[in-house]
N, C-alpha and C positions, 0 to 999 in steps of 0.2 A: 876428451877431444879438445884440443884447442881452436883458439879462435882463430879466423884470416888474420894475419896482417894486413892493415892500411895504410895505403900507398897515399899520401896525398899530389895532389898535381897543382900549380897554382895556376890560377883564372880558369877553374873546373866548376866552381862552384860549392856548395855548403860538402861535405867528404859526407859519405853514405856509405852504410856497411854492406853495398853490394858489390860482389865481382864481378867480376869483368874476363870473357873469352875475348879477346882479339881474335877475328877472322878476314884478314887484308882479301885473301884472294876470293871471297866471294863477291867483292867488289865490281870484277868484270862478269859476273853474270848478275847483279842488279843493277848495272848501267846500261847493259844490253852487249857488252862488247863484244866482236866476232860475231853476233847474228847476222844472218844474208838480209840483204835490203831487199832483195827482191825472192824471184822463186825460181831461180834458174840456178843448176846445178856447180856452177862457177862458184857462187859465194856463198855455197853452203858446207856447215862447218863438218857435217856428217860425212858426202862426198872428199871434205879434203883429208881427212880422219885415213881413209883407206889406203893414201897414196905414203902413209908414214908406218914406219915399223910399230909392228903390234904392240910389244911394251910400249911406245913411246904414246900411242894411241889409245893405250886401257882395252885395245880388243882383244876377246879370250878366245872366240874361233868364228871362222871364217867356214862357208857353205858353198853349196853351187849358188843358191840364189840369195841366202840371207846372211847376215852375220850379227853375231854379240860382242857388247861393250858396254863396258861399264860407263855409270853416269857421270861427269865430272864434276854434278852437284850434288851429288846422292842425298834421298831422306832418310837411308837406314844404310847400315854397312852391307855390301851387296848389292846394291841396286844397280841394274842393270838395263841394257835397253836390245831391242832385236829390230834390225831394222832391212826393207830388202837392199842390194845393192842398186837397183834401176833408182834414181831420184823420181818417187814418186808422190804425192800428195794424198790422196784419196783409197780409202780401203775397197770399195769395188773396183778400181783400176789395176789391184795383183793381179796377177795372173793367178792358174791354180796352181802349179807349181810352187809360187810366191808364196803362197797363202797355208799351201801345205807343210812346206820348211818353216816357214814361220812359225806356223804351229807346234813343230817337231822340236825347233828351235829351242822353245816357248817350256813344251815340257820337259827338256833333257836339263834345262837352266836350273828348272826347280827343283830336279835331283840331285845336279850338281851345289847347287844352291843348300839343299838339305845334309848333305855328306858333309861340306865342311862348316858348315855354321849351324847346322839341327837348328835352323827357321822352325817356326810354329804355323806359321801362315804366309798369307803373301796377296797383295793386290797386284793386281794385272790388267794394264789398261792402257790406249790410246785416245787423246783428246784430236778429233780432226776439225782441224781448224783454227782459226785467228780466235774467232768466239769463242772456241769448247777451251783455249786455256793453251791451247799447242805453244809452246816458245817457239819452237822451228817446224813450220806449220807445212814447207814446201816440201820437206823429206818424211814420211812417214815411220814413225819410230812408236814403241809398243814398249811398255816399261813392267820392269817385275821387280817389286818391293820386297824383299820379304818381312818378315812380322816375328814380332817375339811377345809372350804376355810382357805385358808392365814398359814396352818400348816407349813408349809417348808417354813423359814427361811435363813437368814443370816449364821446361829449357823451349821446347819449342812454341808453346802457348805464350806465357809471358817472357821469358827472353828472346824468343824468335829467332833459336840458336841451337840448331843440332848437333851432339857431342857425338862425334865418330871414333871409336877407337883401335882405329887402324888406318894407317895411310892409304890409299888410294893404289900405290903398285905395289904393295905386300899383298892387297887386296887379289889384287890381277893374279900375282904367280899362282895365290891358291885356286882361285875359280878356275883359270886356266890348263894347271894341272891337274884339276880334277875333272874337267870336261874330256880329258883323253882318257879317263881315268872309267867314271861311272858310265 
């Protein structure tokens, strides 16, 4: 195996034999950008999500009452999110409809999810609220991770740098076609 090459940079500082992922576009979601200021369906980023064609949106299928989308910060390739279409906040405010799609949602994901990527696992979870962690705490969104043995690395512990390898709409066409699929 050979070694990295290094790159030096001037006024970087002493040169160190680590690399370096450049990741610009995470940028706008650790400055917060596009978050809704407030909680009304207007400047949420979710709501506006719908009114754009699917590809261009990362949505993989649409419901009577809910729909799936991919994350556009994913912590694993796949991750996804289900969320209802009413802009709502709070998990006892679904309806039972809401709540049942969701669910249906929820498990057809992690078939689809298992067919094309044989996941191992998968966390599944909503934080409601500003407290619990929510980013976009006015739209309630429900997220599926999936899990592989040995996924969590090095890279996101000490470099705080998740490696994805696969683009985000290669991503889409597969879960998407396999959602009409399985």
């Amino acid at each position: 195996m050979t070694e990295p090459e290094l790159v030096e940079q001037d006024g970087a500082g002493v040169p160190d034999a680590l690399q370096r992922l450049w990741t610009p576009h995470r940028l706008a979601y650790v400055q917060g950008q596009d978050k809704p200021a407030g909680d009304e369906p207007a400047g949420c980023p979710f709501c506006r999500l719908l009114g754009l064609d699917d590809a261009d949106a990362l949505i993989l299928a649409r419901g009577e009452h809910v729909w799936a989308v991919l994350n556009l910060y994913p912590y694993n390739p796949g991750h996804l999110m289900v969320l209802p279409y009413r802009h709502v906040a709070d998990y006892p405010d679904l309806t039972a409809d809401e709540t049942r799609e969701l669910a249906e949602f929820t498990q057809h994901a992690m078939k689809v999810v298992r067919s094309v990527s044989g996941a191992h696992g998968f966390n599944i979870g909503m934080n409601q609220g500003v407290i619990a962690g929510a980013g976009i705490a006015a739209h309630l969104h429900q997220h599926l991770v999936p899990r592989w043995g040995g996924d969590a690395n090095f890279m996101p512990v000490i470099g705080q740098t998740k490696v994805l390898p696969q683009l985000l709409g290669e991503t889409r066409e597969l879960l998407s076609a396999a959602w009409r699929r399985v």
